[in-house]
C-alpha positions in Angstrom: -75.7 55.0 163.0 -76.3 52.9 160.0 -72.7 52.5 159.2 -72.1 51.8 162.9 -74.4 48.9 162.9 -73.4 47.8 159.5 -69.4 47.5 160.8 -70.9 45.5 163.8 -72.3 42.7 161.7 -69.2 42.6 159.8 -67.2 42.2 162.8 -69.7 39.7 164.3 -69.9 38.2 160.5 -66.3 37.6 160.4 -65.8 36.5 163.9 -68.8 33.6 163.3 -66.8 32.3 159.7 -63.1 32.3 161.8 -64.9 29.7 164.4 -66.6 27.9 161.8 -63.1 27.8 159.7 -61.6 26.6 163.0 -63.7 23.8 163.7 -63.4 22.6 159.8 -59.7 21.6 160.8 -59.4 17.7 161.5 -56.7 16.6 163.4 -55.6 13.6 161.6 -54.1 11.9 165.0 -53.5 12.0 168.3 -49.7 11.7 167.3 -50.1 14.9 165.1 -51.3 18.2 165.5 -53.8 20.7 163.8 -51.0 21.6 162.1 -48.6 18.9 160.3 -44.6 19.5 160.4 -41.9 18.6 158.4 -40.5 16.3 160.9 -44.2 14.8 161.6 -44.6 14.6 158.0 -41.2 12.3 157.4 -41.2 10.3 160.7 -45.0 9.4 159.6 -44.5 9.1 155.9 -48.0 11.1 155.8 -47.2 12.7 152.3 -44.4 11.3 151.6 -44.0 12.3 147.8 -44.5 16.1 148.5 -41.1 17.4 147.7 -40.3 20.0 149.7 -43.1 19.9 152.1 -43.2 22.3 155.1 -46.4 21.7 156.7 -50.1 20.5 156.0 -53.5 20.7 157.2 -56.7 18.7 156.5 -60.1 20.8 156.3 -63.3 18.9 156.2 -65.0 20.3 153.0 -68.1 18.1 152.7 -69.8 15.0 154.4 -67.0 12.8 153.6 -64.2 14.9 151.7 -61.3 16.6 153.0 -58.9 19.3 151.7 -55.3 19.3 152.0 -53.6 22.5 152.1 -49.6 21.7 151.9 -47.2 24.6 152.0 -44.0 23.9 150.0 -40.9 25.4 149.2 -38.8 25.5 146.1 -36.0 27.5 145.1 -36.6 29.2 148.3 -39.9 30.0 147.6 -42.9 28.9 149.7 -46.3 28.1 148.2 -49.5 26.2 148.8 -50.8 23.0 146.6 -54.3 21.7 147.6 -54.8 18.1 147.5 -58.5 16.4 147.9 -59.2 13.2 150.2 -61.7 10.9 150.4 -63.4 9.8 153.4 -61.7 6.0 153.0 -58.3 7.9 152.0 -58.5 9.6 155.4 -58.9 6.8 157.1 -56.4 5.3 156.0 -53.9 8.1 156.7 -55.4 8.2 160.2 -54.9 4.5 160.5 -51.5 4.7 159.5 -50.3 7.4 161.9 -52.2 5.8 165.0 -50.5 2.8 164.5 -47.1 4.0 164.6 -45.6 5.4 168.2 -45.2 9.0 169.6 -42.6 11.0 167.9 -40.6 11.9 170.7 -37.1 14.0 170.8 -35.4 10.8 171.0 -37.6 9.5 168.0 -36.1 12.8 166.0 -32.9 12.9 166.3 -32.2 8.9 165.6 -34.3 9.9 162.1 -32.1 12.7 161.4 -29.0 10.6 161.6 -29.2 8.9 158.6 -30.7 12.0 156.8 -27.2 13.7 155.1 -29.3 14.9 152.2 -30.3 17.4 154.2 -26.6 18.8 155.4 -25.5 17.6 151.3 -23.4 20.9 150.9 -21.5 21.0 154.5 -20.8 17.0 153.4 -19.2 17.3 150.3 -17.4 21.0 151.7 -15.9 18.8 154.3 -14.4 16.0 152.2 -10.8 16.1 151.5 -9.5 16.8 148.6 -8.5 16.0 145.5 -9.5 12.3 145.9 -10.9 9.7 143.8 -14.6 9.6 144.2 -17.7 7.6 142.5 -21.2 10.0 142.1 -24.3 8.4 140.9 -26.1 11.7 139.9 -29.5 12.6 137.8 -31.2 9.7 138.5 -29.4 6.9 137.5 -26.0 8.1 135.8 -23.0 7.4 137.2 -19.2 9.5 137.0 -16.2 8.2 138.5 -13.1 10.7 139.2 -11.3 12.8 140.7 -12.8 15.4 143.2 -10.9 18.8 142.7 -13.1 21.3 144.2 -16.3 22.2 145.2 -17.5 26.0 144.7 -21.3 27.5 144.3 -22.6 24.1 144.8 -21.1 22.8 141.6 -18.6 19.9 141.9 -15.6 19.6 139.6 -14.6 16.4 138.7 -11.5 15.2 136.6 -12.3 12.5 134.7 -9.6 10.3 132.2 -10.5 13.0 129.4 -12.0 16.1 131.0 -13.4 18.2 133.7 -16.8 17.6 134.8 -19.0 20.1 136.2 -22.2 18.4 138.5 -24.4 20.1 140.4 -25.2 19.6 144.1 -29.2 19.5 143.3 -28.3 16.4 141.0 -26.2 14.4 143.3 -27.9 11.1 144.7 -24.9 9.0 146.3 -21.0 9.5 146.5 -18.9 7.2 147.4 -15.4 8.3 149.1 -12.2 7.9 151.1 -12.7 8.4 154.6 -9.0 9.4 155.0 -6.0 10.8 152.9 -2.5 10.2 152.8 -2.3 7.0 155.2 0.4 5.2 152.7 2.4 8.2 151.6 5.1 7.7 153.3 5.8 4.5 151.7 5.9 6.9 148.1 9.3 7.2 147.6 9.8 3.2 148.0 7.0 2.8 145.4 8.9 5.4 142.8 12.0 3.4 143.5 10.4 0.5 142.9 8.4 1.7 139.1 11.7 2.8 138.2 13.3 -0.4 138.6 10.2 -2.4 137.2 10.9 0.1 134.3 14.6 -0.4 133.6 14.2 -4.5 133.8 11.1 -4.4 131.6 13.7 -2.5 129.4 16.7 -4.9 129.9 14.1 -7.8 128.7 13.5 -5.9 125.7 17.1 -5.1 124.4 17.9 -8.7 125.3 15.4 -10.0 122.5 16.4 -7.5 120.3 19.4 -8.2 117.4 22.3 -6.5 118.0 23.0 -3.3 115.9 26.2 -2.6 114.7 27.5 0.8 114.0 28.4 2.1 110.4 31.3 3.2 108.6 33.7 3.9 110.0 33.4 1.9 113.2 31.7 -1.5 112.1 31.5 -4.5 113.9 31.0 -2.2 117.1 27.5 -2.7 118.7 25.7 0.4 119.4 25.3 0.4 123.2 23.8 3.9 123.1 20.4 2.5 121.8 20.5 -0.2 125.1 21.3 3.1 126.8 18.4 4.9 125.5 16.3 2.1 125.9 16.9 1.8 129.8 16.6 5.2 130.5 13.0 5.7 128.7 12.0 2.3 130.8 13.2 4.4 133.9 10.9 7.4 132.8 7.9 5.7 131.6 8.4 4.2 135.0 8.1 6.9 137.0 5.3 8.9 135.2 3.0 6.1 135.9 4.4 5.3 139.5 2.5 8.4 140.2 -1.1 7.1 139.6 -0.6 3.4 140.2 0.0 4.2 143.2 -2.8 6.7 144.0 -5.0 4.0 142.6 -3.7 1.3 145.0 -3.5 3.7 148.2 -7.4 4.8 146.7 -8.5 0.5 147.1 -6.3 0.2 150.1 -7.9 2.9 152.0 -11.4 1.8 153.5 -14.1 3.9 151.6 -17.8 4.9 153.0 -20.7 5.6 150.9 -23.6 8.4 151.5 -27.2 9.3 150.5 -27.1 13.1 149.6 -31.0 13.5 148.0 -34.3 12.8 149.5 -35.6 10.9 146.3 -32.4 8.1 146.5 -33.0 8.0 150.5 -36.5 6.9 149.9 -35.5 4.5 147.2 -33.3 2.6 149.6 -35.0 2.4 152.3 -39.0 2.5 152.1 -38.6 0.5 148.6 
């Protein structure tokens, strides 16, 4: 009988604290719920430097304190921070949220437009390649090449004197082609072209040069196979860089768009 009545006012005891809890919850806003989202939480800009916030609510732990329980995720791993208001920091949270208008579907999905960051890996999965890209990764560092391929969520990059390896977690903003191959068919004319910049760079130069004569036993006969050798490396030279001058041109010809691929370089460029 004893333990009977004992597990009754355990029951009861419980029951009493789990209403008690629930009326310690403060709904921040009207536009908000007990309970607030990730999309609440970055249409609002209610925590806004909680990297990888998943939801929040505010318990009132004195006369004019408040406790902020934040669940987050990293390296897919979810756990809890607390954070401590003040009764003036509240207000001003509550202030800032009621001033602002319903988050409605609409409201959503025009905020999630300019969000890549959060699609980073189908983006750069997507972009064509090998292409001439410009990164600003790790903060502030910057790395211009040539996109090759992206596997595991690392980037590889050639640059003028090796392959760089970047991770997708690093990448801020990448600048890119929006299309490939619009002026190849004028690639042949351009190699024509090279070559024959090549052969009269190499007529001007064995026209400034003095004539050589040949040696015993056929003096006084100039040596046309030097002239000969001369044009054809003009030719050559020609055409290995025909190659990437004109990637490089068809790169600035081609119109080029620019995207936000973290959460920290969003911020910075547009609630500066």
């Amino acid at each position: 009988m004893k333990v009977f009545f004992n597990y009754i006012f355990l029951v009861f005891f419980f029951q009493i604290n789990g209403v008690y809890a629930q009326t310690d919850v403060v709904i921040l806003s009207e536009n908000v719920g007990t309970e607030i989202d990730i999309h609440e939480n970055r249409f609002y800009r209610i925590f806004p430097r909680e990297k990888g916030f998943i939801n929040a609510q505010i318990i009132k732990s004195g006369e004019s304190t408040y406790k902020v329980t934040i669940v987050k995720k990293n390296n897919r791993k979810s756990f809890k921070v607390i954070r401590l208001l003040n009764q003036t920091n509240f207000q001003q949270l509550k202030d800032k949220v009621d001033q602002q208008p319903e988050l409605t579907k609409e409201a959503k999905i025009a905020m999630y437009e300019g969000m890549d960051f959060l699609r980073a890996e189908k983006v750069i999965q997507d972009l064509p390649k090998p292409q001439f890209i410009v990164l600003k990764h790790s903060g502030k560092k910057k790395l211009k090449g040539t996109l090759l391929n992206f596997e595991d969520n690392i980037l590889y990059i050639q640059t003028a004197s090796r392959i760089e390896k970047i991770n997708l977690s690093l990448l801020d903003q990448i600048s890119y082609r929006t299309s490939l191959g619009k002026y190849d068919p004028y690639r042949n004319y351009f190699y024509i072209l090279s070559s024959i910049v090549g052969l009269g760079i190499s007529h001007k130069y064995n026209s400034q040069r003095p004539t050589i004569y040949n040696e015993y036993p056929y003096q006084n006969v100039p040596r046309s196979d030097l002239s000969f050798y001369r044009y054809i490396t003009g030719i050559v030279f020609g055409l290995i860089f025909s190659s990437e001058v004109f990637d490089a041109l068809s790169t600035l010809l081609t119109s080029s768009d620019t995207i936000i691929l973290s959460e920290a370089e969003y911020e910075a460029q547009n609630y500066k």
